[in-house]
VEXDREN-2710 file (C-alpha; in Angstrom, 1 decimal):
% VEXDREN-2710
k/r/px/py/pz
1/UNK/0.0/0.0/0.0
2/UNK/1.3/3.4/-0.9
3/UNK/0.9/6.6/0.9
4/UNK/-1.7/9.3/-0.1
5/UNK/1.0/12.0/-0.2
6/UNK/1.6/14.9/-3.2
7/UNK/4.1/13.7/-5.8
8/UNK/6.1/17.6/-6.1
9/UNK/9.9/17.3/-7.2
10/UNK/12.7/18.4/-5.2
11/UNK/13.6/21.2/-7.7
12/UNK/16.3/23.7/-6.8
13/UNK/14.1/26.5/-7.7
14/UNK/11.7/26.2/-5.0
15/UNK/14.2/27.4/-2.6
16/UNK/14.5/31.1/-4.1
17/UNK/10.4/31.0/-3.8
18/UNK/10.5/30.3/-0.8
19/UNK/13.3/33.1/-0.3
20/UNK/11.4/35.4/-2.2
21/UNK/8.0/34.9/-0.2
22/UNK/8.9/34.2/3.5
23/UNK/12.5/36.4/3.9
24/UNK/11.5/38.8/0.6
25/UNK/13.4/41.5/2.7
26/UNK/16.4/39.4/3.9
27/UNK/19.9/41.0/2.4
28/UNK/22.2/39.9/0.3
29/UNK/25.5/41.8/0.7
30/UNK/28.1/41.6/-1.9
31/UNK/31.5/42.6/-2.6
32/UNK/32.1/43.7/-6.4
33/UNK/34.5/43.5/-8.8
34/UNK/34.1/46.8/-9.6
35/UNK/35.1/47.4/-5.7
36/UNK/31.8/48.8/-4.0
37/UNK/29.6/47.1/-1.5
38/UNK/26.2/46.0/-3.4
39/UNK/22.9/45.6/-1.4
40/UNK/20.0/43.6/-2.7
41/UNK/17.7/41.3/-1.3
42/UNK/15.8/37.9/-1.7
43/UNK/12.9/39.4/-3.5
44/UNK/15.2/41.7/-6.2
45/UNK/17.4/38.3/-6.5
46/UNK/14.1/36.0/-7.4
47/UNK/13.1/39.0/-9.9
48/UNK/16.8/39.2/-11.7
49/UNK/17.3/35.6/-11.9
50/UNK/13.8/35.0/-13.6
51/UNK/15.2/37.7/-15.7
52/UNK/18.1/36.0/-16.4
53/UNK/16.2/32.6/-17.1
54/UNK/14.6/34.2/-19.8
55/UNK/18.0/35.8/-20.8
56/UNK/19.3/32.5/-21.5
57/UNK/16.2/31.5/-23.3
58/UNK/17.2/34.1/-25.8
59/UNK/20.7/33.2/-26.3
60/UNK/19.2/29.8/-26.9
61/UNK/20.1/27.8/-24.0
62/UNK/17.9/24.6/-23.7
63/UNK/17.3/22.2/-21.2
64/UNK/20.3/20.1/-20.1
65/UNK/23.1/22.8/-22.0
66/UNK/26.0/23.1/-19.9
67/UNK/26.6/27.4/-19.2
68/UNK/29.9/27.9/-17.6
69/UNK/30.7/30.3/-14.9
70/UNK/34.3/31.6/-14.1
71/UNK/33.4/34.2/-10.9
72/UNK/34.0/34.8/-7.6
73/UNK/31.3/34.9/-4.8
74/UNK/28.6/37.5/-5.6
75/UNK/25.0/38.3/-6.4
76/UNK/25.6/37.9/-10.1
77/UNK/26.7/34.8/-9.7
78/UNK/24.1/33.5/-7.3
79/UNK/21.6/35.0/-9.7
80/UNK/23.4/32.1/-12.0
81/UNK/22.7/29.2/-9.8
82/UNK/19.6/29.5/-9.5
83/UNK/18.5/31.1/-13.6
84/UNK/20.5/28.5/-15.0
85/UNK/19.7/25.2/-12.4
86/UNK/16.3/26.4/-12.3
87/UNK/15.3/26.5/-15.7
88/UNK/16.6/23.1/-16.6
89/UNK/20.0/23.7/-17.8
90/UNK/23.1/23.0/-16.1
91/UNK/25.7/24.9/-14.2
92/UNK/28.8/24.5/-14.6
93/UNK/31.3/26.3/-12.6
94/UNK/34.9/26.3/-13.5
95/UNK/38.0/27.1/-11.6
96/UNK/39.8/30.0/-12.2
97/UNK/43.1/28.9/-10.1
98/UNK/43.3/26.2/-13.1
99/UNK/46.2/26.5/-15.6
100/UNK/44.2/27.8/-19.0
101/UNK/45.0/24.5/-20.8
102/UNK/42.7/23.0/-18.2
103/UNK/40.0/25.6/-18.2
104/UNK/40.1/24.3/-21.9
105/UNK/39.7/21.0/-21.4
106/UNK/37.2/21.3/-18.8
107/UNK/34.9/23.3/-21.0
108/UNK/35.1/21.5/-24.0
109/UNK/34.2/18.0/-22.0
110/UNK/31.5/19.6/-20.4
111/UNK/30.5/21.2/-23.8
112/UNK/29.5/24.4/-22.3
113/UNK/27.6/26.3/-24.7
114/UNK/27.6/30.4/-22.6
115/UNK/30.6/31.0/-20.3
116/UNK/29.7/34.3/-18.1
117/UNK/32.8/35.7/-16.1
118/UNK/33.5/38.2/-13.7
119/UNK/35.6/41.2/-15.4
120/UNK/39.4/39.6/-13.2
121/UNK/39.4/36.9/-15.6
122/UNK/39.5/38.5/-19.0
123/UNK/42.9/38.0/-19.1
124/UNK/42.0/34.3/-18.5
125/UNK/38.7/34.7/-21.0
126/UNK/41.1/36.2/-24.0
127/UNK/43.5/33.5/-23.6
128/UNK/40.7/30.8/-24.2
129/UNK/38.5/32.3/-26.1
130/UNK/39.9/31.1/-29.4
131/UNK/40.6/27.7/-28.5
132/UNK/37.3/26.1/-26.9
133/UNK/35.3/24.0/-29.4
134/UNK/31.5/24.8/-28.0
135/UNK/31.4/27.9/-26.3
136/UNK/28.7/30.5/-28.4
137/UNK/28.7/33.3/-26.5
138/UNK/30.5/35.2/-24.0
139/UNK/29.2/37.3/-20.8
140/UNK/30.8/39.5/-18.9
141/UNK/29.2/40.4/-15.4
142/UNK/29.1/43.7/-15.1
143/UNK/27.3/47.1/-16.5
144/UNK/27.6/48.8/-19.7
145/UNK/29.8/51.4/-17.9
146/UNK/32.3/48.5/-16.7
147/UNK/32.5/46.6/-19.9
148/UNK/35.8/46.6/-21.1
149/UNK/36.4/49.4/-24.2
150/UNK/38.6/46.6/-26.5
151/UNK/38.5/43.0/-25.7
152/UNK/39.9/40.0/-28.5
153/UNK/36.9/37.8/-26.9
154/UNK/34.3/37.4/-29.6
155/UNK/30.6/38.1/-28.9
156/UNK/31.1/39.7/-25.8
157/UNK/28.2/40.2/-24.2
158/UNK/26.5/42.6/-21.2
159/UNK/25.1/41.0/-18.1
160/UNK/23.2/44.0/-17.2
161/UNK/21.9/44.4/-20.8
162/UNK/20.7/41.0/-20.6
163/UNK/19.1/41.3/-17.6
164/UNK/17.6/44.5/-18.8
165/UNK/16.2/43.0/-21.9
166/UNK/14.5/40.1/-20.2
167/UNK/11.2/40.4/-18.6
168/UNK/10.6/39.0/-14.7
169/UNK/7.4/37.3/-16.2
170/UNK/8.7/33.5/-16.0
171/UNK/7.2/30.7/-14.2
172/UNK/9.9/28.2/-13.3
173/UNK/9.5/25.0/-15.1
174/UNK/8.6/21.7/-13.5
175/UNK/10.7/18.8/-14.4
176/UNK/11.2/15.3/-12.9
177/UNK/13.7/16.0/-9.9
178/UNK/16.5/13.7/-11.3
179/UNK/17.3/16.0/-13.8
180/UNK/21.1/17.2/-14.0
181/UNK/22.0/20.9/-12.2
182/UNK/24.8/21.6/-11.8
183/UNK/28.4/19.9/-13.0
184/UNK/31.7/20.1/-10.7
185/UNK/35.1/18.9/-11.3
186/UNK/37.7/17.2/-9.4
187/UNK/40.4/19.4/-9.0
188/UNK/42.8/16.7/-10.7
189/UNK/46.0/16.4/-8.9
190/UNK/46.7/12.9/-11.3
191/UNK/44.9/13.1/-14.9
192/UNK/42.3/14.9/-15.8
193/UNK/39.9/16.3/-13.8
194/UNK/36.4/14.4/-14.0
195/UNK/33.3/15.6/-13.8
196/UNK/30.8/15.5/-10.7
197/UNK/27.1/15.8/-12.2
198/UNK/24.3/16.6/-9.4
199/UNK/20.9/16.8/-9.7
200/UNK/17.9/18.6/-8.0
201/UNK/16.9/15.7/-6.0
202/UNK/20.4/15.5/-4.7
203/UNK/21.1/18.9/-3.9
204/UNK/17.9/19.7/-2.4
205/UNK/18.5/16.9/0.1
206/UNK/22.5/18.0/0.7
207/UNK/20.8/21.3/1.5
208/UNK/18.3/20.3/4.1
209/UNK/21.5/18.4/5.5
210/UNK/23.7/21.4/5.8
211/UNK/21.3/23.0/7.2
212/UNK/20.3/20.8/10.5
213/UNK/21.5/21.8/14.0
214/UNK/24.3/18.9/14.3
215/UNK/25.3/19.6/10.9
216/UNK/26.3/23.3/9.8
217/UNK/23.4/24.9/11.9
218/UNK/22.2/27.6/9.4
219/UNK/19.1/29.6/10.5
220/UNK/17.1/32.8/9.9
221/UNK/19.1/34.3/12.3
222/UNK/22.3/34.0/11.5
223/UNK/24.4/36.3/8.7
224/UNK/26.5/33.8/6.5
225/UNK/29.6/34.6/4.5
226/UNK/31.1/31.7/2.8
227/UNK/35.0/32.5/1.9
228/UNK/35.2/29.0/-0.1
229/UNK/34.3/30.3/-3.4
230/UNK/31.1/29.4/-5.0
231/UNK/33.0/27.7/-8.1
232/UNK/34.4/25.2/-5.7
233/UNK/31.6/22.1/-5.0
234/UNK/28.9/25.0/-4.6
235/UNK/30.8/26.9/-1.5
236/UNK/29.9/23.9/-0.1
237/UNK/26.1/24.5/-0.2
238/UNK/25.8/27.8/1.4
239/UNK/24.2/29.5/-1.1
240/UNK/21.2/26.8/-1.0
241/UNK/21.0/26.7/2.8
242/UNK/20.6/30.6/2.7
243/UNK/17.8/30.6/0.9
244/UNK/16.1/27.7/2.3
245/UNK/16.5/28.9/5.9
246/UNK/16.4/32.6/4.9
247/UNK/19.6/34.1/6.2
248/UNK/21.5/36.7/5.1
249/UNK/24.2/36.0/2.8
250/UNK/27.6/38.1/2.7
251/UNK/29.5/37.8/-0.5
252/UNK/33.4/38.9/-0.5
253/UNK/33.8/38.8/-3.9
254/UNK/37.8/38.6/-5.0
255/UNK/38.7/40.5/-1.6
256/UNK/39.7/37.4/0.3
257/UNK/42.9/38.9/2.5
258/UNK/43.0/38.9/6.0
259/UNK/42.0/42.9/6.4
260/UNK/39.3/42.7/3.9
261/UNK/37.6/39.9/5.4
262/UNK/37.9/40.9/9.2
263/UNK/36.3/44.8/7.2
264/UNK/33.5/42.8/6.2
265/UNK/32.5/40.6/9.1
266/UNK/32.9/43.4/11.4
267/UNK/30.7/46.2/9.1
268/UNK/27.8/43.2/8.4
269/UNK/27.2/41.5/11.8
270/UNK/28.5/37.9/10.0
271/UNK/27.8/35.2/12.4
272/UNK/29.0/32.1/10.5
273/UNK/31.4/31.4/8.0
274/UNK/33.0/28.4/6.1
275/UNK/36.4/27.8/4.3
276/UNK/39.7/26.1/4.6
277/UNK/42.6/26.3/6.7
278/UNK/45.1/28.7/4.8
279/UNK/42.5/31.7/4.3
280/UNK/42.5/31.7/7.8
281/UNK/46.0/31.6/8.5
282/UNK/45.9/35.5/6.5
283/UNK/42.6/36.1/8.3
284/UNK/44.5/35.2/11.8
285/UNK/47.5/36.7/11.3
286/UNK/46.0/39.8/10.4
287/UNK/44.0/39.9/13.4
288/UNK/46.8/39.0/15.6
289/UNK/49.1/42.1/13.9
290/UNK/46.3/44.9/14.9
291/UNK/44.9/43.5/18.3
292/UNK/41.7/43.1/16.5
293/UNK/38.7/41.0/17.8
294/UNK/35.5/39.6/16.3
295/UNK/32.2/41.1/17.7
296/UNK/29.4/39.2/16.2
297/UNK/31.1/36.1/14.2
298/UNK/30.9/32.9/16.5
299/UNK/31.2/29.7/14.3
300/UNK/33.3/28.9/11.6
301/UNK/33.5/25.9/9.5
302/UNK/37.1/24.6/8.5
303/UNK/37.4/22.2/5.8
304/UNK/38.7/20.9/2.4
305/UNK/42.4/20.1/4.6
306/UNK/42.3/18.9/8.5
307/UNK/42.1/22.3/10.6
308/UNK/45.6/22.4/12.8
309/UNK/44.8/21.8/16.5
310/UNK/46.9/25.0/17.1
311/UNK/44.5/27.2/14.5
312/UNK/41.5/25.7/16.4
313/UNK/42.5/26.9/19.6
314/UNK/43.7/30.5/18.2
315/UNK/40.3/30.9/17.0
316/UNK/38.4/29.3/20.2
317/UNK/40.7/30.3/23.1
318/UNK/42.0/33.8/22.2
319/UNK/38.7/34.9/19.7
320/UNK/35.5/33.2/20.8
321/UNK/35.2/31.6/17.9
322/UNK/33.7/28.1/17.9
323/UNK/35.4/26.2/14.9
324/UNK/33.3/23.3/13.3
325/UNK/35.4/21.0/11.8
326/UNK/34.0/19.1/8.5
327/UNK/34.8/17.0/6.2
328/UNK/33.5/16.1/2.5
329/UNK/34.9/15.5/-1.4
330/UNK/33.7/17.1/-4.9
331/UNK/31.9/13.1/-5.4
332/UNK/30.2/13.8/-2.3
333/UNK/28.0/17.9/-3.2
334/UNK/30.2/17.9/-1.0
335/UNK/29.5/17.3/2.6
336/UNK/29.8/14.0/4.7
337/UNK/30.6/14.9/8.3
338/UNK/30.6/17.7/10.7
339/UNK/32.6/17.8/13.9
340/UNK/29.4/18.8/16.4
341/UNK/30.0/17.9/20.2
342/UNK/27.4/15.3/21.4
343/UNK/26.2/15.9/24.8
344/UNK/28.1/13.7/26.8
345/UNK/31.0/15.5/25.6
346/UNK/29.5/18.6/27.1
347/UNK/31.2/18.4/30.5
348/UNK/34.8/17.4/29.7
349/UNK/37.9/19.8/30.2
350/UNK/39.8/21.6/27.9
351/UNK/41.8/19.0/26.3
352/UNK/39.4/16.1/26.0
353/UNK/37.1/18.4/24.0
354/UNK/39.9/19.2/21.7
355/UNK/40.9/15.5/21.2
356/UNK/36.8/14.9/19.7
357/UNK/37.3/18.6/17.7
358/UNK/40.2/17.5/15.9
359/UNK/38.6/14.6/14.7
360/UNK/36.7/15.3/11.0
361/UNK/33.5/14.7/12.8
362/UNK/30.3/13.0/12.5
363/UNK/28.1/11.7/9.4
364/UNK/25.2/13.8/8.7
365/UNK/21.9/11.6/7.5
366/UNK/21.8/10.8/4.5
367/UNK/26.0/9.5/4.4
368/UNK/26.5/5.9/5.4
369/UNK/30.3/5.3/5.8
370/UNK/32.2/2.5/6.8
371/UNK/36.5/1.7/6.9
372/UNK/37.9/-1.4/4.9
373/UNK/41.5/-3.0/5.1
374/UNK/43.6/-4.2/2.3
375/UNK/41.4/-7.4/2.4
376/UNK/38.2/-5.5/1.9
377/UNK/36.7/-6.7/4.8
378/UNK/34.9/-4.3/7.3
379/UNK/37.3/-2.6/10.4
380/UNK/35.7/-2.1/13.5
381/UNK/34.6/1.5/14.8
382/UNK/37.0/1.0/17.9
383/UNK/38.8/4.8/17.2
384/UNK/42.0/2.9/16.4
385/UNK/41.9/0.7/13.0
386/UNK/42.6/2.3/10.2
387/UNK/41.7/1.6/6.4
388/UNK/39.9/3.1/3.8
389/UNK/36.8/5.2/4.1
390/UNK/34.1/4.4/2.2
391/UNK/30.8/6.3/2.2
392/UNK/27.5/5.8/0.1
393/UNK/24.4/8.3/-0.2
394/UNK/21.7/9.9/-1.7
395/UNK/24.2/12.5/-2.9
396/UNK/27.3/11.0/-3.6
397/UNK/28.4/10.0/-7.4
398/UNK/27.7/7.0/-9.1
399/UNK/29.7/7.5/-11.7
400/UNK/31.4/10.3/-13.4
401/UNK/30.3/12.8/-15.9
402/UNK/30.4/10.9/-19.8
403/UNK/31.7/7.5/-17.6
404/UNK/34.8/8.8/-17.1
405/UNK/36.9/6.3/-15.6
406/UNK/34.6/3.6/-15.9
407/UNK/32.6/2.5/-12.8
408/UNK/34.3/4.1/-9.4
409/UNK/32.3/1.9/-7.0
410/UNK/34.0/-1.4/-5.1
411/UNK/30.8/-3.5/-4.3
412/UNK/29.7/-5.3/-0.9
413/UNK/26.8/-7.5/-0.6
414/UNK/25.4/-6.0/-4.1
415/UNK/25.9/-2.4/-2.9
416/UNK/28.4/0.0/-4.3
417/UNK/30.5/2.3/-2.0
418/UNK/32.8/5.2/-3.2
419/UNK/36.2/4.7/-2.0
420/UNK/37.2/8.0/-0.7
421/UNK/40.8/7.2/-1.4
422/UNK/41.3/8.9/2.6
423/UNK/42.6/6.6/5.3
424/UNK/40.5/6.8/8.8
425/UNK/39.3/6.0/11.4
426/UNK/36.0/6.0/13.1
427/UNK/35.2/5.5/17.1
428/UNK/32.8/4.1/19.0
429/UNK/30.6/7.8/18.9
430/UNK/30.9/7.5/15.1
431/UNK/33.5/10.4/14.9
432/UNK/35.4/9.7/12.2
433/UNK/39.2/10.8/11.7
434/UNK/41.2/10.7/9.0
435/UNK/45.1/9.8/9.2
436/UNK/45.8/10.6/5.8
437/UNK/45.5/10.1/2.4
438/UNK/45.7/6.3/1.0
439/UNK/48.5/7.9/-1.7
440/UNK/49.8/10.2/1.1
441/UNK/50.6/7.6/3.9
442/UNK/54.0/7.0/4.6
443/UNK/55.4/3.2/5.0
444/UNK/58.2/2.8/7.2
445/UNK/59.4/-1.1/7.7
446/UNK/55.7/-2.5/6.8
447/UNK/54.4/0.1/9.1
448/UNK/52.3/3.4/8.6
449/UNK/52.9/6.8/9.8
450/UNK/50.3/9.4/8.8
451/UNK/51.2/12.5/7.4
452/UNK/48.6/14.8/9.2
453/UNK/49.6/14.5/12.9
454/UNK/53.2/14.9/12.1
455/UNK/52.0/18.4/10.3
456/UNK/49.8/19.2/12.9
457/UNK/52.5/19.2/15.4
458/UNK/55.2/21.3/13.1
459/UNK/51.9/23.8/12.6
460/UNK/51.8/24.3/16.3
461/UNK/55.5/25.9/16.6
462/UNK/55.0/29.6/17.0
463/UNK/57.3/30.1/13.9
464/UNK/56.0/27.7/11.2
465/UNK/53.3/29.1/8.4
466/UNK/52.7/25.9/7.0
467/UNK/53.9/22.0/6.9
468/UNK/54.1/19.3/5.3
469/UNK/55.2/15.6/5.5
470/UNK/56.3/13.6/2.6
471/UNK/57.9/9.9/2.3
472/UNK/61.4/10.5/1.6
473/UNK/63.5/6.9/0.2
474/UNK/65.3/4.8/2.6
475/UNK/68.0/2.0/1.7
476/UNK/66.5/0.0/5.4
477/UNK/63.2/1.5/5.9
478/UNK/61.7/1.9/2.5
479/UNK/60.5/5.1/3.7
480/UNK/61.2/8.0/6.1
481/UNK/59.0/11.4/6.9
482/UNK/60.5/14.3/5.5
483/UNK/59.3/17.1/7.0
484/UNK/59.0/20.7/4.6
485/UNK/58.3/23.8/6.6
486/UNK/57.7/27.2/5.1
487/UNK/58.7/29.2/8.1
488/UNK/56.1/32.5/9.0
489/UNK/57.3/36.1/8.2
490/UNK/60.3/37.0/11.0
491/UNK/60.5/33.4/12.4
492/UNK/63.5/31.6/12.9
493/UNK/63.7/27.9/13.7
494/UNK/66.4/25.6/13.2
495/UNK/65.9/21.5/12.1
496/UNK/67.1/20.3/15.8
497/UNK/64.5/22.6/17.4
498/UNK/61.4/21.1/15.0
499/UNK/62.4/17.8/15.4
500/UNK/62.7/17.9/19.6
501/UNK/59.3/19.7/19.2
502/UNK/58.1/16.5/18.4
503/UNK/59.7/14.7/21.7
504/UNK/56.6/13.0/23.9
505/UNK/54.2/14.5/21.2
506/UNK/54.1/10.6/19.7
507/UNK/55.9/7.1/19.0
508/UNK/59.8/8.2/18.9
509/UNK/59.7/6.2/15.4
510/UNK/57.5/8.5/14.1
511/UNK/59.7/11.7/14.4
512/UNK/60.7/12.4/10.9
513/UNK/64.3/11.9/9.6
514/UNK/65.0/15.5/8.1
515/UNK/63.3/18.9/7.9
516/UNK/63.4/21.2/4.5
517/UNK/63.1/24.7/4.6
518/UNK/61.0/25.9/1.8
519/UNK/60.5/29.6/0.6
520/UNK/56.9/28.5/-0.4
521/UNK/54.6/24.8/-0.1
522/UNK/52.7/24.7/-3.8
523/UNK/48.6/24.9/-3.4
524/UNK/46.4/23.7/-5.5
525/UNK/43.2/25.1/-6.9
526/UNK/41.0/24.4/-4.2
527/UNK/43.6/25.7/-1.3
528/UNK/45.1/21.9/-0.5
529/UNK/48.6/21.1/-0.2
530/UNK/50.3/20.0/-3.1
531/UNK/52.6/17.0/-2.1
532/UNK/52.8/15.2/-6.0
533/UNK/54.6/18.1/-6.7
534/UNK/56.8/18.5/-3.7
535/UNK/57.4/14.6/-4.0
536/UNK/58.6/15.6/-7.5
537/UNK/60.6/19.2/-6.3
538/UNK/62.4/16.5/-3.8
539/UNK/62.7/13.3/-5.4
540/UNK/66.4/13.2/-5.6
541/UNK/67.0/14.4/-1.6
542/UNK/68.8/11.9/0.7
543/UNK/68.4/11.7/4.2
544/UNK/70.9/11.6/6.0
545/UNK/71.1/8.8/7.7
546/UNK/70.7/6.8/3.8
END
């Protein structure tokens, strides 16, 4: 027997009616390009991205067209997620921080057919323009007054006068909530990217996820400004869980340093933000330099790289700010756990609670996850085996965009799980932890050492910016840590004084072999530490005891 319940799709659109009708008046703050603060609001949003939607009707995008973004976090571009997703295309949001060559590629996989960017990347925009196979039309978002007076990009278009030439009379489409809405791709540290595709079934139940008190906790009253970018896995669902709950949304456009961010939280009452751990080393360190504090902003969510214990307590002991550690993947829309404190955790001291912080946290409903060893059998959740994490869900990938790849699933009992490719693992409370990354992990005489606590440590000397931990070649051991430190601005340590920081911090086999001093550790797109290519910077370095 079935129940007598309305059949209504999960469609991505009903969360800006909703916006528009119940929080009409709620803000939405935003940055510019052009370098002014712009103030709109859920109701003006609604109206411009119907606009838009018909916009895009006249440039001749149809249902299931790919239209590309390159832009920072904005209203423009928020207008985008929801004109394009809404109407039955697809979004697709591209990295800038990508080498142009992989812009390239990217677009001409995803066949984009419009590419709209903000007016930083025309540089990037005249350097593709001529080589992508599919693109039709370009659209710079900005005013007539902005546009730029020569440009070698062909059929350059207005936003503005786009928007201006479309009427607000357009009834969002109702479509069977499977359909594709928006297209991601793995940042592609080995081969080439591949492409995440969504729909509105599974980002309509990633948003109600975010949103929940043990997950992110958004609400009405809180003022959100998500620093991870919305062309990275849809700044991790932010701009959905804004407009479902109705908060108001702070958008910092390119102005992502230290001052300009502290300037912004501190001028719009932000309550909650979200990104990963080197934006707020510059946020931090800025704060730290001018005896600055944060009056209204009380929870941050760290991600996309494990938060440093020592950056945790910075922003909890000396600020007030209660840091929520999560953990996700561009397969996954992207979220899978969040670090929230149960309540039997409630009472313990200082320490204790930091021990559970640390950890990448719980899974949210809707992720399943489980940790295999080499023989693919199930580990227990004991807090110390280790093996591969595996997670399933109602938004998590089945397969890549066009099969790229072929199937990604390993298979148990008939059921497919995506293999994170992260090594964890997961206690008794279901807090999950990862040691490293399966490619990452170090193995010294048959036995592991993970990368991250040996980091962690080195990030907690006063004079270290950033660290990391790489598998060096050993004639006895097969492999040593190598430890690479970019020291901060004025510090001075020496190799013997990082490597007795380590002494009664963990197993004396553990304490790496060496330490490198770098003048910079590479980043990748997305903010993460790059060790392929500092593996490949220092394959031909001997320890010293080899």
């Amino acid at each position: 027997m079935n129940g007598l319940m309305m059949q209504q799709p999960l469609l991505i659109s009903s969360l800006l009616v909703h916006a528009e009708r119940h929080h009409g008046d709620q803000e939405v703050v935003s940055r510019r390009v052009e370098g002014d603060v712009h103030r709109t609001t859920y109701r003006e949003l609604a109206a411009r991205s119907r606009q838009m939607a018909n916009g895009l009707l006249a440039l001749g995008v149809s249902p299931g067209d790919r239209v590309a973004t390159l832009a920072w976090n904005g209203y423009r571009h928020m207008e985008l997620y929801y004109a394009v997703s809404g109407s039955g295309s697809v979004l697709h949001t591209l990295n800038p921080r990508l080498h142009a060559d992989q812009v390239v590629w990217i677009a001409d996989h995803a066949e984009d057919q419009i590419l709209f960017f903000d007016l930083t990347f025309l540089p990037l925009i005249e350097a593709i323009a001529g080589r992508v196979k599919t693109i039709k039309a370009f659209v710079a978002m900005t005013d007539r007054a902005n546009m730029p007076a020569a440009s070698k990009v062909p059929n350059l278009l207005c936003y503005e006068e786009l928007i201006a030439a479309a009427s607000p009379d357009f009834t969002w489409p109702v479509f069977d909530e499977q359909t594709a809405s928006s297209l991601c791709y793995t940042s592609g540290t080995t081969g080439h990217p591949k492409g995440a595709l969504y729909s509105h079934r599974s980002t309509m139940l990633h948003t109600y996820a975010v949103a929940l008190p043990d997950s992110l906790n958004c609400s009405s009253r809180d003022v959100i400004l998500p620093v991870v970018p919305m062309f990275h896995v849809n700044a991790w669902g932010l701009p959905y869980a804004a407009c479902m709950v109705g908060a108001k949304l702070v958008l910092p456009g390119p102005f992502l340093d230290g001052k300009s961010l502290h300037e912004l939280f501190e001028a719009e009452g932000v309550t909650l933000s979200a990104g990963v751990p080197t934006v707020w080393q510059g946020l931090l360190a800025h704060v730290e330099a001018n005896n600055l504090k944060f009056s209204t902003m009380r929870r941050t969510i760290i991600g996309g790289a494990a938060c440093p214990p020592a950056m945790m307590r910075a922003f909890q002991e000396r600020y007030d700010v209660q840091v929520l550690h999560a953990w996700g993947m561009t397969e996954m829309s992207p979220l899978g756990t969040a670090c929230t404190l149960k309540a039997k955790h409630q009472g313990l001291g200082a320490e204790e609670r930091m021990a559970v912080q640390a950890k990448q946290g719980r899974a949210v409903f809707g992720v399943d996850m489980k940790i295999v060893g080499d023989d693919g059998r199930e580990l227990p959740h004991d807090g110390k085996a280790s093996g591969e994490l595996l997670v399933r869900g109602p938004w998590i990938i089945s397969s890549y965009f066009k099969g790229e790849g072929g199937d990604p699933l390993v298979y148990s009992n008939g059921n497919g799980w995506f293999p994170t490719g992260d090594v964890s693992t997961i206690d008794a409370d279901g807090y999950m932890q990862i040691t490293d990354r399966s490619k990452d992990v170090i193995k010294s005489g048959g036995e592991w050492i993970g990368s991250i606590d040996l980091e962690n440590i080195a990030m907690a000397h006063p004079s270290v910016a950033m660290a990391a931990c790489i598998g060096a070649k050993h004639p006895k051991w097969d492999e040593r840590p190598l430890l690479v430190v970019m020291k901060k601005p004025g510090g001075e340590v020496t190799r013997n004084e990082l490597l007795a920081f380590y002494e009664g911090k963990i197993a004396k086999w553990w304490t790496p072999d060496d330490v490198v001093f770098v003048d910079a550790i590479p980043l990748g797109a997305t903010g993460k530490m790059q060790k392929n290519k500092l593996r490949e910077q220092l394959a031909g370095y001997k320890l010293p005891s080899a």
